[in-house]
C-alpha positions as CSV (number, residue, x, y, z in Angstrom):
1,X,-18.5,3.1,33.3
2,X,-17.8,6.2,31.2
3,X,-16.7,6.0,27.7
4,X,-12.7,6.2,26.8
5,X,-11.8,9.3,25.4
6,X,-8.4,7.8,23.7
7,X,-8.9,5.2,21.5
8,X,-6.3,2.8,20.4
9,X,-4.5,4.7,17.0
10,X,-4.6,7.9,18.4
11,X,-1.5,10.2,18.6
12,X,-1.2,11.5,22.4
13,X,1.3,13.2,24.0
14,X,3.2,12.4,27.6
15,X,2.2,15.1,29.6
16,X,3.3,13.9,33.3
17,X,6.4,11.4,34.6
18,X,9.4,10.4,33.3
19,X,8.7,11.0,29.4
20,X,7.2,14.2,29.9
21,X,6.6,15.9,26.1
22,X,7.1,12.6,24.2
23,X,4.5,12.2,21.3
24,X,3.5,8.2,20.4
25,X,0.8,6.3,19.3
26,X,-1.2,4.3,21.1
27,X,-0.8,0.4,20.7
28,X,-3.2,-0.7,23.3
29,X,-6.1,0.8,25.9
30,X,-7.0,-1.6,29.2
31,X,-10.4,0.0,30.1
32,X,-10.4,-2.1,33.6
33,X,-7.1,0.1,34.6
34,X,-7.9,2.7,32.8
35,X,-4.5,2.6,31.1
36,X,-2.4,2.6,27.6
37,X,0.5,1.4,26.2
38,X,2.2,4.4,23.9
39,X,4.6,3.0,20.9
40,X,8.4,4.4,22.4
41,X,7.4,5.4,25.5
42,X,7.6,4.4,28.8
43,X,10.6,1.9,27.8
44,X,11.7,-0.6,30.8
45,X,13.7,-4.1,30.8
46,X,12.7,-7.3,30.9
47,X,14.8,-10.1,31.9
48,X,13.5,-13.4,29.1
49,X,13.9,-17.1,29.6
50,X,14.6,-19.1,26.3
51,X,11.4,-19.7,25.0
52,X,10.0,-20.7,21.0
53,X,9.9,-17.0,20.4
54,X,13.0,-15.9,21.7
55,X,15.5,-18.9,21.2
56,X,18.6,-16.9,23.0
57,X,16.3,-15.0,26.1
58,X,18.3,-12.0,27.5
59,X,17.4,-8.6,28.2
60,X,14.2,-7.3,26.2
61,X,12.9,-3.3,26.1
62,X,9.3,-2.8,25.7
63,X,6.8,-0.4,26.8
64,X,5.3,-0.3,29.8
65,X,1.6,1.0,30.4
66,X,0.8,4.3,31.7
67,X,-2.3,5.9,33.2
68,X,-4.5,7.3,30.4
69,X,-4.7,11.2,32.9
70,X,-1.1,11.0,32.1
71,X,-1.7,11.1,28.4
72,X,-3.4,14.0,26.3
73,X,-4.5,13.5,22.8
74,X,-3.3,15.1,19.9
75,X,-5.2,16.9,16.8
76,X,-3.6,18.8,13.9
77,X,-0.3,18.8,15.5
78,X,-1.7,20.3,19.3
79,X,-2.8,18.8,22.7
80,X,-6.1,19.1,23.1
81,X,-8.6,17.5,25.7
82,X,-11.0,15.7,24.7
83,X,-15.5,15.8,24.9
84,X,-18.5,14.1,23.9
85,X,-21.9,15.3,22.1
86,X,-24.3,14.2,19.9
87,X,-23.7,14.4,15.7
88,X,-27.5,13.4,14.7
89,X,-28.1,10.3,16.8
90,X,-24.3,8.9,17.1
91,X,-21.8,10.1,20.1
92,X,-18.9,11.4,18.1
93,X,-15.8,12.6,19.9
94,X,-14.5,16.5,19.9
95,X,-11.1,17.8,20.3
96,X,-12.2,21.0,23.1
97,X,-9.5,23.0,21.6
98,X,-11.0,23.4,18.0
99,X,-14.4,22.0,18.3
100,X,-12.9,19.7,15.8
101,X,-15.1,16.1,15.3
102,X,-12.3,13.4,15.9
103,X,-14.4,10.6,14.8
């Protein structure tokens, strides 16, 4: 399996569906699906039972996954994709648009 190139903390931006140009950070990565959770995007409903948590239940927003090809990430404010190489002996991360080290 190849390595993730977003990372959970990064800023991305929307770049395909429904919250096309939306920027968010990411509050989760699920390698297996090769998806993310973005904070304020991808909003949907949720009907909740009563529960310890939620004493009343109701309606609850959250945020939905989306596919990680659906997200680009952000660096100094632009969309940028994003590579590998080698800083000394440690795989670092580069933002392709600046040759900028990420991490």
């Amino acid at each position: 399996m190849s390595a993730m190139k977003i990372k959970k903390g990064d800023t991305v931006k929307v770049i395909a569906g429904k919250d096309k140009g939306k920027d968010g950070k990411v509050l989760a990565v699920n390698v297996k699906d090769n998806t993310v959770v973005v904070e304020n995007v991808n909003m949907v409903t949720k009907h909740a039972k009563p529960s310890a948590a939620n004493q009343n239940g109701g309606i609850v927003t959250k945020e939905a996954p989306l596919h990680i090809s659906n997200v680009m990430l952000v660096v100094d404010g632009k969309a940028t994709r994003v590579g590998f190489k080698m800083d000394g002996d440690k795989k670092v991360r580069f933002a392709k648009a600046t040759g900028k080290t990420i991490d």
